[in-house]
N, C-alpha and C positions, 0 to 999 in steps of 0.2 A: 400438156401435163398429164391428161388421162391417159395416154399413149404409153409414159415414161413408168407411169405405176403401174398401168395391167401391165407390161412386158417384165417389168420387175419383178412381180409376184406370179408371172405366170411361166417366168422361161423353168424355174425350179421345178415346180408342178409339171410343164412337158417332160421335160432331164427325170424326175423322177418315176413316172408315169410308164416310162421303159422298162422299167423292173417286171411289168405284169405281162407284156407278150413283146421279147427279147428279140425275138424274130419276124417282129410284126410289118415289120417296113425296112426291112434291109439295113445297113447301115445309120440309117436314121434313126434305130431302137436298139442295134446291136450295139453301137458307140456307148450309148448311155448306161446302157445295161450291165457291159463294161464297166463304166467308169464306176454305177452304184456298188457291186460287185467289189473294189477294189479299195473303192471308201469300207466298205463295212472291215474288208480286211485290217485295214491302214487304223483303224480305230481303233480293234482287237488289239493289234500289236501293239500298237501303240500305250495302250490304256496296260496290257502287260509290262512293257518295258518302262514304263513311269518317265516318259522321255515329255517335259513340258515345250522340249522347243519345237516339236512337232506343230504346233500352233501356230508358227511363223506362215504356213500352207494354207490358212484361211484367208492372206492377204491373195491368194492368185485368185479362187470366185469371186473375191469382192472387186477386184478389177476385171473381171469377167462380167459382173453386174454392174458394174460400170458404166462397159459401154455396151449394155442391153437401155440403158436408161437412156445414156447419148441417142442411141438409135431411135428410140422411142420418141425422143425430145427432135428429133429431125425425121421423122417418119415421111418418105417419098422424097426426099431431099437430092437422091442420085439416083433418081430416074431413066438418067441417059448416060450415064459415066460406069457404067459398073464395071468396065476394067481395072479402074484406077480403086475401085472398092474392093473389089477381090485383092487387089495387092495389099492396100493396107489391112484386108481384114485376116489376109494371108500372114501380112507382117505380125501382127498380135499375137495369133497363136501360136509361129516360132518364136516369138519371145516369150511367152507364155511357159512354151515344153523347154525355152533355155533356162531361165528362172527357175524351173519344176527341177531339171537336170543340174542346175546350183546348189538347190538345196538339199538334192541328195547327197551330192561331194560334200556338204559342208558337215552335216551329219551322219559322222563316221559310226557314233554308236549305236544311232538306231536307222541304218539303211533298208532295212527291209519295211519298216514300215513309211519310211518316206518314201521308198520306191513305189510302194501301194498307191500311197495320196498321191506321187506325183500323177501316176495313172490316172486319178480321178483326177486330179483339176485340169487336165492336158484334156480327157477328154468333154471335161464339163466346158474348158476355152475353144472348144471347136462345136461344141453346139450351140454356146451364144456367140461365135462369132456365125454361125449359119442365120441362126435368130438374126442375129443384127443385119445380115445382109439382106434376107427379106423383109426386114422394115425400111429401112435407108432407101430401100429400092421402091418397097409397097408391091411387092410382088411376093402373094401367100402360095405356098400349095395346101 
């Protein structure tokens, strides 16, 4: 259980934490850095164009928090299988940026700001699924 809550409240704080040296670890901080970047856009525009269904793109972190929490709740669990982990944690995130990629089709009137958020939650689903795979595993760098 204390697994499930620090990873819950801490994968944000890493994700966010990239804002302050973007370049600081290669993709590791560039991704994020990105994705903060693209939220603040997607907000602007958002909060401009008065578009409420934008909102619907808070359901892709929360399943992204999700399974930071699953992971958490099974921390060292696939010790020895991490092929089959990579697939599935592979699988998540393409469904993740398909979902992110639906909902910009869906919303025709405000595409540029969904385009934004999908940028963030796509790359927010690939830094907790990185997250989750070094818990699943228990293997930190």
């Amino acid at each position: 259980m204390d697994n499930a809550v620090w990873l819950f409240l801490a994968v944000p704080a890493w994700y966010s934490s990239a804002i302050i040296s973007p370049f600081g670890a290669g993709p590791l901080t560039e991704i994020p850095a990105l994705g903060i970047a693209s939220l603040a856009v997607g907000i602007v525009l958002g909060i401009l164009s008065r578009k409420t269904s934008l909102l619907i793109f808070l359901l892709l972190p929360a399943a992204s928090q999700i399974l930071v929490v699953v992971a958490g709740f099974l921390r060292g669990a696939f010790r020895s299988d991490g092929n089959q982990l990579s697939f599935w944690l592979s699988a998540f995130v393409l469904l993740q940026i398909a979902c992110a990629a639906y909902l910009v089709w869906r919303l025709r009137g405000a595409r540029r700001p969904a385009t934004a958020l999908a940028v963030f939650t796509s790359s927010y689903a690939f830094f907790a699924a990185f997250v989750a795979a070094m818990a699943f595993s228990d293997n930190w760098l």
